[in-house]
PDB file of N, CA, C and O in Angstrom, chain B, residues numbered from 101:
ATOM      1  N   UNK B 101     102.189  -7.478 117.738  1.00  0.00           N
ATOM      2  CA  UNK B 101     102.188  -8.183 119.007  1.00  0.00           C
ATOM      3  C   UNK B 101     101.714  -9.612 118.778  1.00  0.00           C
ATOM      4  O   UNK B 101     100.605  -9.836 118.293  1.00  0.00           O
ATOM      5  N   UNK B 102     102.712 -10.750 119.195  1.00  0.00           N
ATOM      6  CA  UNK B 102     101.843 -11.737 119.162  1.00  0.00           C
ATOM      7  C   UNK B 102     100.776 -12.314 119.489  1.00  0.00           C
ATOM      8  O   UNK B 102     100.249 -11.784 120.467  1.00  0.00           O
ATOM      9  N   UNK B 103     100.096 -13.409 118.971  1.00  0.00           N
ATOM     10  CA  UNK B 103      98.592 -13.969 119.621  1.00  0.00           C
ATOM     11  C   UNK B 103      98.763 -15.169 120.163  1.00  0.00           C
ATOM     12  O   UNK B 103      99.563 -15.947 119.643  1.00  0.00           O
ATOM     13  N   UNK B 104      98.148 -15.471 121.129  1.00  0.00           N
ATOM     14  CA  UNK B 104      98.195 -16.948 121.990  1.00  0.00           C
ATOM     15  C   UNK B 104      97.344 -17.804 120.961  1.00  0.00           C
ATOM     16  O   UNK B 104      96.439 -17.415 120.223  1.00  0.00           O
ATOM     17  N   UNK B 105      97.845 -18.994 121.100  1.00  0.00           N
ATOM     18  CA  UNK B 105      97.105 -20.376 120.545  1.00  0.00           C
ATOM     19  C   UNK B 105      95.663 -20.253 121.208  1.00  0.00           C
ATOM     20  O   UNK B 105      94.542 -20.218 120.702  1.00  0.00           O
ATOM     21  N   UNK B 106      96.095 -20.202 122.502  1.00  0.00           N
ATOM     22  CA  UNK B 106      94.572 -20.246 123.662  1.00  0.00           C
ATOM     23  C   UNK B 106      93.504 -19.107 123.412  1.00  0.00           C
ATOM     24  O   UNK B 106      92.428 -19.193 124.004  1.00  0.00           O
ATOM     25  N   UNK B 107      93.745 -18.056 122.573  1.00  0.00           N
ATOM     26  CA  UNK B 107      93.258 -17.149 122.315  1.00  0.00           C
ATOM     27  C   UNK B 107      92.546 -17.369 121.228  1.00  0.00           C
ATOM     28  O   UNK B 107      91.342 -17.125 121.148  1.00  0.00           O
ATOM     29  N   UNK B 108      93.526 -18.039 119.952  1.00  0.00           N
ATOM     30  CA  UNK B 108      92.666 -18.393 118.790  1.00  0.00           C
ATOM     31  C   UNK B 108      91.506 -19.527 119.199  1.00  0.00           C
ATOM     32  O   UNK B 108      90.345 -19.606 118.795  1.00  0.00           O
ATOM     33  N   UNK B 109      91.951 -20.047 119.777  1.00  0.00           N
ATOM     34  CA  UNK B 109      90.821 -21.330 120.168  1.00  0.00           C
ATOM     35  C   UNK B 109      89.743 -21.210 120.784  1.00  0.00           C
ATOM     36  O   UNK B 109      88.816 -22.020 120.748  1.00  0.00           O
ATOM     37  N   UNK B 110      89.778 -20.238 121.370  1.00  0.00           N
ATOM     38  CA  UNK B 110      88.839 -19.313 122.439  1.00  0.00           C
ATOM     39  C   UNK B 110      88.115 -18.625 121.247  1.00  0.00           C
ATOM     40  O   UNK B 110      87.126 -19.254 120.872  1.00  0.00           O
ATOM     41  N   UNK B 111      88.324 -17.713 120.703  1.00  0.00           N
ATOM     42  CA  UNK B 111      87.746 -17.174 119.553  1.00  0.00           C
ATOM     43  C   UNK B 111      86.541 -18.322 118.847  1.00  0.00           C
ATOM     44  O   UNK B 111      85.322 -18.238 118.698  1.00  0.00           O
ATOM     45  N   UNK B 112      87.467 -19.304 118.542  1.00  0.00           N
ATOM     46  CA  UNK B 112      86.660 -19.979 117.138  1.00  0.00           C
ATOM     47  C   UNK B 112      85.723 -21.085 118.145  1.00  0.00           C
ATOM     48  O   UNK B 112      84.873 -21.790 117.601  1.00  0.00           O
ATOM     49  N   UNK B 113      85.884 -21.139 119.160  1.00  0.00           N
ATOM     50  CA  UNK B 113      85.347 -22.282 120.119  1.00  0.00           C
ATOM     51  C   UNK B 113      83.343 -21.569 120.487  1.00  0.00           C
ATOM     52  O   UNK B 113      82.207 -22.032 120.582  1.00  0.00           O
ATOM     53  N   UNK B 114      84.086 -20.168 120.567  1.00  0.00           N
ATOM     54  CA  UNK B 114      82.887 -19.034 121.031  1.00  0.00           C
ATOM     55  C   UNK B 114      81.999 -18.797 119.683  1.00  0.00           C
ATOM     56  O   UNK B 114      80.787 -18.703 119.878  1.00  0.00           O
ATOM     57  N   UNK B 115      82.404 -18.702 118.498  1.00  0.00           N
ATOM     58  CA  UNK B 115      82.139 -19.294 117.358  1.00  0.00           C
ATOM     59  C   UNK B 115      80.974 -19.900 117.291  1.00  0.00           C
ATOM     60  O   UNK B 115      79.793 -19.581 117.426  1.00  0.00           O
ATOM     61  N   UNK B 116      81.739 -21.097 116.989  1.00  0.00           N
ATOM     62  CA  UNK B 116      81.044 -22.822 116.807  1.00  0.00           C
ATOM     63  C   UNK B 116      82.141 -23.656 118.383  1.00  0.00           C
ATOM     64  O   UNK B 116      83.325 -23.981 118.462  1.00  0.00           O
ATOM     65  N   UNK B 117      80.907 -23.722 119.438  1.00  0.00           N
ATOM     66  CA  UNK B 117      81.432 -24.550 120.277  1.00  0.00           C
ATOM     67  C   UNK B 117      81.484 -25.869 120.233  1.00  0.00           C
ATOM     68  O   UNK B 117      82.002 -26.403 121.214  1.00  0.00           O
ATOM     69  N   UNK B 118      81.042 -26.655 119.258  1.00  0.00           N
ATOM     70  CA  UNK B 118      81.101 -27.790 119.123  1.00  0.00           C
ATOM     71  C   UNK B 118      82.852 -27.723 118.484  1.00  0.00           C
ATOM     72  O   UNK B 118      83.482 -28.767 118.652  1.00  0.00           O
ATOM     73  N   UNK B 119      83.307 -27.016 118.061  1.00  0.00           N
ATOM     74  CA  UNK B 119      84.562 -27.306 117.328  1.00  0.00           C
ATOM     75  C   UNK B 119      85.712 -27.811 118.367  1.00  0.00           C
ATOM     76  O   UNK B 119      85.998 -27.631 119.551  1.00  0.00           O
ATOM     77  N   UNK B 120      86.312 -28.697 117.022  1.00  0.00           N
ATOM     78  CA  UNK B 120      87.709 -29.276 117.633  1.00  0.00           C
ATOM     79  C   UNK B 120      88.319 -28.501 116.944  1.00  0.00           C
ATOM     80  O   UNK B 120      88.120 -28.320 115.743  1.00  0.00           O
ATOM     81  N   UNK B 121      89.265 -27.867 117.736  1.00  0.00           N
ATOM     82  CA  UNK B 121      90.272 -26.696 117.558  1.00  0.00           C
ATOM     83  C   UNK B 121      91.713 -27.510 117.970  1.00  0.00           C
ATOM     84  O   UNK B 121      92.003 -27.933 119.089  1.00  0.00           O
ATOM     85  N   UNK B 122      92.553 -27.604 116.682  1.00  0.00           N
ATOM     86  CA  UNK B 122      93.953 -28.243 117.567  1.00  0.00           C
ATOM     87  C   UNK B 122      95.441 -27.079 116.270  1.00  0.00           C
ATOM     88  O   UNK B 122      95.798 -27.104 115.092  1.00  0.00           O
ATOM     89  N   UNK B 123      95.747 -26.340 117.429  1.00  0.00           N
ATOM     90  CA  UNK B 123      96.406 -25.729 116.979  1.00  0.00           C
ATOM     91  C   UNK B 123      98.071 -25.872 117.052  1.00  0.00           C
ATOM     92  O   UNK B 123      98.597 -26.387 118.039  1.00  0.00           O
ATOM     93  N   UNK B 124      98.872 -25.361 115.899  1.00  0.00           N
ATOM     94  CA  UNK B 124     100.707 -25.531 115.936  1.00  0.00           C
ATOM     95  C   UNK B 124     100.692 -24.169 115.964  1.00  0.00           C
ATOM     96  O   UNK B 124      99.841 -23.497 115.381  1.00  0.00           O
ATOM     97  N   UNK B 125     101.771 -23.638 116.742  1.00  0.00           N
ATOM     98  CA  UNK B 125     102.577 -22.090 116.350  1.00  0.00           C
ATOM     99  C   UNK B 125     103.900 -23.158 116.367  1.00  0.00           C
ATOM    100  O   UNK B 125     104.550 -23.880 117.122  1.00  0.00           O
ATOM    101  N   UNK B 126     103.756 -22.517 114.371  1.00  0.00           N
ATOM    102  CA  UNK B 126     104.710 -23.070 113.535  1.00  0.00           C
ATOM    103  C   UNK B 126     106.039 -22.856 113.825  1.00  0.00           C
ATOM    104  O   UNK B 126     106.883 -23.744 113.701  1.00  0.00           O
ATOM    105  N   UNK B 127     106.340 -21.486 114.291  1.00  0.00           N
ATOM    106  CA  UNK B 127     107.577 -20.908 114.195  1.00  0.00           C
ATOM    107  C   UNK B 127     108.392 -20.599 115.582  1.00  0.00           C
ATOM    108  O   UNK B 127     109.544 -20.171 115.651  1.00  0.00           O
ATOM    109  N   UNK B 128     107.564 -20.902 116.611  1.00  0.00           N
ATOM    110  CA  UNK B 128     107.327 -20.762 118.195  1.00  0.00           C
ATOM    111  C   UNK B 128     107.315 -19.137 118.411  1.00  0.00           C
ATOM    112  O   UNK B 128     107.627 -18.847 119.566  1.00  0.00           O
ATOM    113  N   UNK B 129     107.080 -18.207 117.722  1.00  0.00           N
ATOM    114  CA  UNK B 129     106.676 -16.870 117.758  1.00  0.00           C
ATOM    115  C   UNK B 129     105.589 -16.222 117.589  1.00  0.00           C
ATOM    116  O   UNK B 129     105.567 -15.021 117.321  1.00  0.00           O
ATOM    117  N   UNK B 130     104.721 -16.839 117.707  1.00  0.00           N
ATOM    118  CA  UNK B 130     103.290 -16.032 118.438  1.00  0.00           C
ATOM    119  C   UNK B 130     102.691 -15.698 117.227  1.00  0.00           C
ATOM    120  O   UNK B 130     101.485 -15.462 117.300  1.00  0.00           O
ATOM    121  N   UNK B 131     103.320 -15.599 115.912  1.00  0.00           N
ATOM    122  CA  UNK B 131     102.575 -14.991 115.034  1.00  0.00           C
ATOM    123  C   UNK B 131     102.277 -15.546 113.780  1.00  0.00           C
ATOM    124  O   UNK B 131     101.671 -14.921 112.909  1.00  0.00           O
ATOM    125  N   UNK B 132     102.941 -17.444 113.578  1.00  0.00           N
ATOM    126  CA  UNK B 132     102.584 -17.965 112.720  1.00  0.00           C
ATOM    127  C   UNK B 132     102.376 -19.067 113.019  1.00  0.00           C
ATOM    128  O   UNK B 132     103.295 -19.633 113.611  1.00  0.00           O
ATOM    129  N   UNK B 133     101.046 -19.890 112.741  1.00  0.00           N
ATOM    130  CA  UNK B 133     100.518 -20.717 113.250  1.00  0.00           C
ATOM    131  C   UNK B 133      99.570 -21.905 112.088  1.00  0.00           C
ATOM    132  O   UNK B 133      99.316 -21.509 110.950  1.00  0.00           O
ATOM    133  N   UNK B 134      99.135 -23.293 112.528  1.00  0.00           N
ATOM    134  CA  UNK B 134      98.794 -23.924 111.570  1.00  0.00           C
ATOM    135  C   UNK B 134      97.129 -24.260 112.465  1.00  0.00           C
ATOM    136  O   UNK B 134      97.231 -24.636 113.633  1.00  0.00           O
ATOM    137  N   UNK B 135      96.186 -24.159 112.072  1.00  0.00           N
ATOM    138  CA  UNK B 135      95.040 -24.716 112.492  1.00  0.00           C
ATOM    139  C   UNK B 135      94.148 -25.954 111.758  1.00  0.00           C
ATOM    140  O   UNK B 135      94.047 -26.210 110.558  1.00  0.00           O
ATOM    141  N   UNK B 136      93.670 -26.480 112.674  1.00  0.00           N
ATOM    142  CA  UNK B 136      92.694 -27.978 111.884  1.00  0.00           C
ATOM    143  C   UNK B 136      91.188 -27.578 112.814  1.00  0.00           C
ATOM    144  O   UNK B 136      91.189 -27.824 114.020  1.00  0.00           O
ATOM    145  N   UNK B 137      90.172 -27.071 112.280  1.00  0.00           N
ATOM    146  CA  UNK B 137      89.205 -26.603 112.528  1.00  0.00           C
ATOM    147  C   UNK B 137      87.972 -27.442 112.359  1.00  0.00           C
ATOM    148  O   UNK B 137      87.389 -27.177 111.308  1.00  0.00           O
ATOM    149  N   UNK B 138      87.372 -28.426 113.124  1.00  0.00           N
ATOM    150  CA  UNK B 138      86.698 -29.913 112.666  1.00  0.00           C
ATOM    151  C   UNK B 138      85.061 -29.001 113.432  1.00  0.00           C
ATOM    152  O   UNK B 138      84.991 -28.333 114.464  1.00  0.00           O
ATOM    153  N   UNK B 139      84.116 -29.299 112.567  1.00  0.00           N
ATOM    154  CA  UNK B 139      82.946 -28.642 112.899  1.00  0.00           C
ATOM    155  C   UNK B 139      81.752 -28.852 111.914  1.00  0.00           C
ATOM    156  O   UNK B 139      81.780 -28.651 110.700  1.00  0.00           O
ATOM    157  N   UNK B 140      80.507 -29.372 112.797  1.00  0.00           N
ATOM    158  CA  UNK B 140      79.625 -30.061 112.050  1.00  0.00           C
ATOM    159  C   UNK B 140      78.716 -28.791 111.548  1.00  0.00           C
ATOM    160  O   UNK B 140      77.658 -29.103 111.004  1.00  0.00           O
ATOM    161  N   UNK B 141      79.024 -27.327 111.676  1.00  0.00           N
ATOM    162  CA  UNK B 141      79.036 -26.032 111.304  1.00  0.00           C
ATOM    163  C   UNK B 141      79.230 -25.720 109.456  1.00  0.00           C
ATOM    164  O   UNK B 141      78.653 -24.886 108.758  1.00  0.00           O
ATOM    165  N   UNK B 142      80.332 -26.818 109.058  1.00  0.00           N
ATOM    166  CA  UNK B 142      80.496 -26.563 107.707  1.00  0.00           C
ATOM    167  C   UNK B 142      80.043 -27.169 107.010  1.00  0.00           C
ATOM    168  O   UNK B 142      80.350 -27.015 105.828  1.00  0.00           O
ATOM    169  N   UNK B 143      79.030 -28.217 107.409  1.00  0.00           N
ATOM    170  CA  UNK B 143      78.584 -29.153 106.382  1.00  0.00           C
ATOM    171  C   UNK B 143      77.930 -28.490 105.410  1.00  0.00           C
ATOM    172  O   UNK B 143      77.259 -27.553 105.844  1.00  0.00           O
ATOM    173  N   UNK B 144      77.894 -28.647 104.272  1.00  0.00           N
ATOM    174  CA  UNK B 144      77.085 -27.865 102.768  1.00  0.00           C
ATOM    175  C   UNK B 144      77.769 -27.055 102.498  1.00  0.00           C
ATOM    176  O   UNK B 144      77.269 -26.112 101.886  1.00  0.00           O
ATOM    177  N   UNK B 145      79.337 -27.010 102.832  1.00  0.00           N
ATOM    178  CA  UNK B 145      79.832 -25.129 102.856  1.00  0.00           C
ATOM    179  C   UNK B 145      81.059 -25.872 101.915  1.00  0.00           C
ATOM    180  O   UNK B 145      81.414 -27.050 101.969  1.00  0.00           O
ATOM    181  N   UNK B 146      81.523 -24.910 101.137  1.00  0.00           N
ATOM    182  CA  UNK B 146      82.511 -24.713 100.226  1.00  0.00           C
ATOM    183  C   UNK B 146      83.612 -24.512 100.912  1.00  0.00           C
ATOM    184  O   UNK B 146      83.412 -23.773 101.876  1.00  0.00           O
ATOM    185  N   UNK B 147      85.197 -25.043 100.750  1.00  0.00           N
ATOM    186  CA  UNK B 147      86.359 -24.921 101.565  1.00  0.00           C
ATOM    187  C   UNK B 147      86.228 -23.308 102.010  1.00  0.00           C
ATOM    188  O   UNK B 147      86.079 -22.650 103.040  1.00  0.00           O
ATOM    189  N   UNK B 148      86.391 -23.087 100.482  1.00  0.00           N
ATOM    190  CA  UNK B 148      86.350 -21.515 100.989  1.00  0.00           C
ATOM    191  C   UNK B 148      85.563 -20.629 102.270  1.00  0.00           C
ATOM    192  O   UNK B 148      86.069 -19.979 103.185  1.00  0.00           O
ATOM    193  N   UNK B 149      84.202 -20.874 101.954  1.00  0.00           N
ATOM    194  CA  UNK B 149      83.423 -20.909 102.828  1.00  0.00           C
ATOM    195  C   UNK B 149      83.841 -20.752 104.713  1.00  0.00           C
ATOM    196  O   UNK B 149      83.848 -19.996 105.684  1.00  0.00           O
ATOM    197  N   UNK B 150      84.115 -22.007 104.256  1.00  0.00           N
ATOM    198  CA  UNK B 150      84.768 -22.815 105.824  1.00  0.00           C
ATOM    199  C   UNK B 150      86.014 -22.028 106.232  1.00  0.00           C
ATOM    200  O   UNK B 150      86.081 -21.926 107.457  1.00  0.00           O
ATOM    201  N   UNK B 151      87.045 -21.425 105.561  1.00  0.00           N
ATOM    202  CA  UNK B 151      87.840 -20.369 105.579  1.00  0.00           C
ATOM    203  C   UNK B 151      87.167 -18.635 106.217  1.00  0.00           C
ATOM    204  O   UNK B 151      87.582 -17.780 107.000  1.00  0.00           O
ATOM    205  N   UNK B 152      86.222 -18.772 105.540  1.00  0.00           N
ATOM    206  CA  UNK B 152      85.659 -17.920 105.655  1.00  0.00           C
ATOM    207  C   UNK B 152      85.277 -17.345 106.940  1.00  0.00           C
ATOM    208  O   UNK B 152      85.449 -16.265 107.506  1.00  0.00           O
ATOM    209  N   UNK B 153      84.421 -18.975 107.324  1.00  0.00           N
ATOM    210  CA  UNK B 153      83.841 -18.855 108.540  1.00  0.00           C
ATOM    211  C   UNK B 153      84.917 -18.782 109.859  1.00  0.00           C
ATOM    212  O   UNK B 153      84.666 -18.131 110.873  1.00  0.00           O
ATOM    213  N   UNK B 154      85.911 -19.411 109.697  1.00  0.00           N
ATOM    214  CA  UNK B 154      86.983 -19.277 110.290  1.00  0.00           C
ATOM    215  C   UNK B 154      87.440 -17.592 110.900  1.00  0.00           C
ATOM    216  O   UNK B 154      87.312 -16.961 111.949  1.00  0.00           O
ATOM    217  N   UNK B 155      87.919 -17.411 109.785  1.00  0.00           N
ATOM    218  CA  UNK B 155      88.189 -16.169 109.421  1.00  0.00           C
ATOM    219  C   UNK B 155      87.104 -15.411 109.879  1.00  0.00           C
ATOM    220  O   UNK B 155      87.658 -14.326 109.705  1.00  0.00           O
ATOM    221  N   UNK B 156      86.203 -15.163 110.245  1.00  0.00           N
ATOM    222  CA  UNK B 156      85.360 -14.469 110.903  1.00  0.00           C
ATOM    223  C   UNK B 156      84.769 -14.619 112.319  1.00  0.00           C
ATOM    224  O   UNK B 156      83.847 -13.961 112.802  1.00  0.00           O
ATOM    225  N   UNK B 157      85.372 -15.463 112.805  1.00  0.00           N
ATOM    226  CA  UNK B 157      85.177 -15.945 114.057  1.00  0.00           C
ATOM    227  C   UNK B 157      86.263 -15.362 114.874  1.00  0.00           C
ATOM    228  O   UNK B 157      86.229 -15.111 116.078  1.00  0.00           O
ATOM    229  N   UNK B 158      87.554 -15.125 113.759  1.00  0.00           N
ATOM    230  CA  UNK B 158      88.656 -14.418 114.656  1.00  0.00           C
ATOM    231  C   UNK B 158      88.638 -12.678 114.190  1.00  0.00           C
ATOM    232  O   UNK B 158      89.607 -11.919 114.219  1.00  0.00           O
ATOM    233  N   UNK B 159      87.341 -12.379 113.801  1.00  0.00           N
ATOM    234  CA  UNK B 159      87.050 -10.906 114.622  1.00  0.00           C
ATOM    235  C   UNK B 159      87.956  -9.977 113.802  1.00  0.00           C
ATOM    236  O   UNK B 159      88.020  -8.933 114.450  1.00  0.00           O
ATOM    237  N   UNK B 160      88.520  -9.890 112.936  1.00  0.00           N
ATOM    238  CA  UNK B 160      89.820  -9.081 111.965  1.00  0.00           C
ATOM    239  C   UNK B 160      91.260  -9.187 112.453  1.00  0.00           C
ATOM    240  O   UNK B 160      92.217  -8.467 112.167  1.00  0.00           O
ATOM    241  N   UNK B 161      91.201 -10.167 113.194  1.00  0.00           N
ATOM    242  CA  UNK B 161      92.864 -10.625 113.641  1.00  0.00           C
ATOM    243  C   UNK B 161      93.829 -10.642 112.885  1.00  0.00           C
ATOM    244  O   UNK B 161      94.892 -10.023 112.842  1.00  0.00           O
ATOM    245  N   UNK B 162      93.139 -11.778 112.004  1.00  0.00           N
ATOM    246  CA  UNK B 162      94.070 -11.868 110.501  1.00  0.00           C
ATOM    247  C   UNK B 162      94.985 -10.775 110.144  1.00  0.00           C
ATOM    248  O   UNK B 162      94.350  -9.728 110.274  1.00  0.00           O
ATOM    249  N   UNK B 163      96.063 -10.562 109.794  1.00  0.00           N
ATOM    250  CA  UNK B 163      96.960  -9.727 109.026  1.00  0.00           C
ATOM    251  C   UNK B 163      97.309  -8.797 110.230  1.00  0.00           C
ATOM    252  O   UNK B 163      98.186  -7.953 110.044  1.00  0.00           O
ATOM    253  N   UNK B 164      96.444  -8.911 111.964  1.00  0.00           N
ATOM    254  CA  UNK B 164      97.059  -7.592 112.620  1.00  0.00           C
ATOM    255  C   UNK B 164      97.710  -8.451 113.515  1.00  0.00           C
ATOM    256  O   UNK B 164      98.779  -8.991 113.231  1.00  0.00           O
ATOM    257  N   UNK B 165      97.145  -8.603 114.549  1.00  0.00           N
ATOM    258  CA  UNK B 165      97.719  -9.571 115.856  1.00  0.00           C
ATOM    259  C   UNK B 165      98.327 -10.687 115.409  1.00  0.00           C
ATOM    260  O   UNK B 165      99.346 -11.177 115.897  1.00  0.00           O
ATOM    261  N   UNK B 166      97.459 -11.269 114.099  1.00  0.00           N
ATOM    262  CA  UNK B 166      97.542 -13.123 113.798  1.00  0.00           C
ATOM    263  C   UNK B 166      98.285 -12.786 112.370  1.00  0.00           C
ATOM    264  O   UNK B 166      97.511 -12.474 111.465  1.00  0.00           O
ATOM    265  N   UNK B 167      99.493 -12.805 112.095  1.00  0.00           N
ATOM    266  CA  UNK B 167     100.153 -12.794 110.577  1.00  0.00           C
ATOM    267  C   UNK B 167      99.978 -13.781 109.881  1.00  0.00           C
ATOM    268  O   UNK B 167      99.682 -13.534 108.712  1.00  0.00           O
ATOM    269  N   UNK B 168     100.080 -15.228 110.280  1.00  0.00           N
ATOM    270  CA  UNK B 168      99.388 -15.967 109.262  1.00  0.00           C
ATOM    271  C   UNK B 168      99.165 -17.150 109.900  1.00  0.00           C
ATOM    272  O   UNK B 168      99.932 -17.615 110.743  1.00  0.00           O
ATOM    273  N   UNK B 169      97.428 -18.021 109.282  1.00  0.00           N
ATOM    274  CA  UNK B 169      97.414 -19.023 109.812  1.00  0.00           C
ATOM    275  C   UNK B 169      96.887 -20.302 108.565  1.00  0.00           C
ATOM    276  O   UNK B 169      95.854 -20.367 107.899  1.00  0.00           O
ATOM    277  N   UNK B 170      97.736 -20.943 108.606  1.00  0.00           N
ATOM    278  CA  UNK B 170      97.920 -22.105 107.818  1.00  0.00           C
ATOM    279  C   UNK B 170      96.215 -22.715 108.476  1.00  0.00           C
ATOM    280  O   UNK B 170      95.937 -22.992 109.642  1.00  0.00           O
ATOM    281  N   UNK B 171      95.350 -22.769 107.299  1.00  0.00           N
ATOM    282  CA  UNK B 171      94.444 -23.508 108.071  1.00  0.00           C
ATOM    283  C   UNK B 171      93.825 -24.466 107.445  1.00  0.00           C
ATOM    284  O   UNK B 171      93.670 -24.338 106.231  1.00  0.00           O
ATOM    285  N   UNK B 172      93.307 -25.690 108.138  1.00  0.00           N
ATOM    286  CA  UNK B 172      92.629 -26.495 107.420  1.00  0.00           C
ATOM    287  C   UNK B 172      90.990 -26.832 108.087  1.00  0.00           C
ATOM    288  O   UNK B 172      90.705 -26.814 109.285  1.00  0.00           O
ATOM    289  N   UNK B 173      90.162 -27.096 107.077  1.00  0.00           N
ATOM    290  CA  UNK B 173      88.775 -26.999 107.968  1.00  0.00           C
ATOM    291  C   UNK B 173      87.986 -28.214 107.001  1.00  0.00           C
ATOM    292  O   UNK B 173      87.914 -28.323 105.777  1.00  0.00           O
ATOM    293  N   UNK B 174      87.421 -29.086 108.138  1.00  0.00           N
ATOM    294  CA  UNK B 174      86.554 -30.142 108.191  1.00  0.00           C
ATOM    295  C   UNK B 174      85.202 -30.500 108.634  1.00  0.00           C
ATOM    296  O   UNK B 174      84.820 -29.860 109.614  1.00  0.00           O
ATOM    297  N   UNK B 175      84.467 -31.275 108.205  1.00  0.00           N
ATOM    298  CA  UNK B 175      83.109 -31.389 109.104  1.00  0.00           C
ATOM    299  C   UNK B 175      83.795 -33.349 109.614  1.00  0.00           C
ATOM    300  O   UNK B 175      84.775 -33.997 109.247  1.00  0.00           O
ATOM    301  N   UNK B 176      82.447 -33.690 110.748  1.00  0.00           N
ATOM    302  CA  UNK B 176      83.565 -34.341 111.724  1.00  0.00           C
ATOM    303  C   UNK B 176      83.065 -35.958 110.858  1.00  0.00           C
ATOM    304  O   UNK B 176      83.025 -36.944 111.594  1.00  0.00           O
ATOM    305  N   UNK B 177      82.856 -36.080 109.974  1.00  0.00           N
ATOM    306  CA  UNK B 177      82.824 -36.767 109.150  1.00  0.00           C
ATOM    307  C   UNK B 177      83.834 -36.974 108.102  1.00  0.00           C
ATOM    308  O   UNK B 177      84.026 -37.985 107.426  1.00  0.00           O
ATOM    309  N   UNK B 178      84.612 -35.541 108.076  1.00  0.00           N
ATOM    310  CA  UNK B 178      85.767 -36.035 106.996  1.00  0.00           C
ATOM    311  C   UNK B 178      87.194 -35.576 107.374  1.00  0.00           C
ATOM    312  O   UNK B 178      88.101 -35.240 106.612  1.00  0.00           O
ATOM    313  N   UNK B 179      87.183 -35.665 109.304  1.00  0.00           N
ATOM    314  CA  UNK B 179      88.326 -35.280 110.051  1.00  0.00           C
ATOM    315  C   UNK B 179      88.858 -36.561 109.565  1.00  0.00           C
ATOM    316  O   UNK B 179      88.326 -37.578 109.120  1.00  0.00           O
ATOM    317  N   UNK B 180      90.723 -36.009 109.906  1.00  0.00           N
ATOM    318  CA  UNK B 180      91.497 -37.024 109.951  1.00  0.00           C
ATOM    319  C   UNK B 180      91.029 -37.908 111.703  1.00  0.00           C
ATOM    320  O   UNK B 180      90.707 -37.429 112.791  1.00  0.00           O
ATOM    321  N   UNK B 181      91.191 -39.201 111.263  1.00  0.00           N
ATOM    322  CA  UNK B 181      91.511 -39.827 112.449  1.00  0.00           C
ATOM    323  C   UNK B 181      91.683 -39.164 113.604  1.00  0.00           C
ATOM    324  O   UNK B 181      90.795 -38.823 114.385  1.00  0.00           O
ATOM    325  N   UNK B 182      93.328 -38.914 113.740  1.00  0.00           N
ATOM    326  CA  UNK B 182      93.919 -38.110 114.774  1.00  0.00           C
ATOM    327  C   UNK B 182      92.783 -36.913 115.450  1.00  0.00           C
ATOM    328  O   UNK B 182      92.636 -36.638 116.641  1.00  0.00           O
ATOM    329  N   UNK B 183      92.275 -36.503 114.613  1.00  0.00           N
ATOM    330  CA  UNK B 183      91.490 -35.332 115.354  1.00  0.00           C
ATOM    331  C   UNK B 183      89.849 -34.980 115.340  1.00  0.00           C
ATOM    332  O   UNK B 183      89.169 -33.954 115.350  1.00  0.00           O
ATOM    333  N   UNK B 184      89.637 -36.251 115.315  1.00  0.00           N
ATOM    334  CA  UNK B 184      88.086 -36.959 115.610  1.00  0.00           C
ATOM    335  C   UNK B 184      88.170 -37.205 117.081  1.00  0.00           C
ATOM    336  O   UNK B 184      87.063 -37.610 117.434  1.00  0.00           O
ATOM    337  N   UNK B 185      88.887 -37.148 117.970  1.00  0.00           N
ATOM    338  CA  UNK B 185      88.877 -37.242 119.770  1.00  0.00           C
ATOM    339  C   UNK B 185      88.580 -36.618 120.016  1.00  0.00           C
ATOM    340  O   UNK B 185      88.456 -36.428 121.226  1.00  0.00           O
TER     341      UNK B 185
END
């Protein structure tokens, strides 16, 4: 079954609410999606890490509801431009 964008964002927002959450569903089918995850949460943390933390904020979604999410994760010091607003 697919997952809403508004859903993932909701998830990772409940998380770390300071996060800028700006999400693509890549494929316009609910089930593959690209995230940019900006959060002063990862500072000292290893990409992986920051994956990690991601990934655990969405609760075991991964691989059931959410098939795949392209993700990228920042602290708001080393956001792109664009998604420092």
């Amino acid at each position: 079954m697919p997952m809403e964008a508004g859903v993932i964002e909701k998830m990772i927002k409940e998380a770390y609410p300071d996060a800028r959450v700006v999400i693509e569903d890549l494929r316009g089918d609910g089930d593959h999606y690209s995230a940019l995850v900006v959060s002063a949460a990862f500072a000292g943390k290893s990409r992986v890490q920051q994956h990690q933390m991601v990934y655990g904020a969405l609760k075991g979604m991964m691989g059931g509801d959410l098939h795949a999410l392209a993700l990228q994760t920042a602290t708001p010091d080393k956001a792109p431009d664009w998604a420092k607003g």
